[in-house]
N, C-alpha and C positions, 0 to 999 in steps of 0.2 A: 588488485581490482579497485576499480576509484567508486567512490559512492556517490550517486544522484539525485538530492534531496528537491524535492516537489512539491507542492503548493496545490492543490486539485481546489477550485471552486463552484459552484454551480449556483445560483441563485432561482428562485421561482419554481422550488418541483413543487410538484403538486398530488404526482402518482409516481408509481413505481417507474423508476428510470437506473440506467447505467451508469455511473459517474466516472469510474475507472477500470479500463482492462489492462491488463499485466502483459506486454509486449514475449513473443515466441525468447527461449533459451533465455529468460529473463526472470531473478528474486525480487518478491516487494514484500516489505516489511512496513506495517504502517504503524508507526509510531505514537499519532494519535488522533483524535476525530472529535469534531465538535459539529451537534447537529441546533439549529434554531429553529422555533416558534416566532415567526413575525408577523402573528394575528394576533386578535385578542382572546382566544378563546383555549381550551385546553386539544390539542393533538394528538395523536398515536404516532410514532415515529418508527420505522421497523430496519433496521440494518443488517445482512444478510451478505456474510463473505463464502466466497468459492475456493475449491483448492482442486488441484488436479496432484496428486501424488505420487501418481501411475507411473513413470518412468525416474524415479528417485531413488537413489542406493539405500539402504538402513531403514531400520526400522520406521514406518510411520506411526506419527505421531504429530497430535494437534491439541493445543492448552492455548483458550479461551477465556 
């Protein structure tokens, strides 16, 4: 299975939005995530991943 390394960018959120959905019979692995402040002032930033496990052989298990 060949691996497909991805680039997701999004400029201007401002509220909660979508950035990336995980296409059906489909693994994503996100290796890593960089969020910005490009005001001047201090932010709250909130990052919030989904998993659906429900049809996966073996034990579930999720390390964060």
């Amino acid at each position: 299975m060949a691996n497909t390394f991805k680039v997701i960018t999004k400029a201007g959120v401002t509220s909660a939005d979508v950035i990336y959905t995980v296409a059906g019979s489909t693994t994503t692995i996100i290796l890593g995530l960089i969020l910005g402040n490009t005001t001047s002032g201090a932010i709250t930033g909130t990052v919030t991943l989904g998993t659906d496990t429900a049809n996966r052989a073996g034990a579930k298990h999720q390390q964060m």
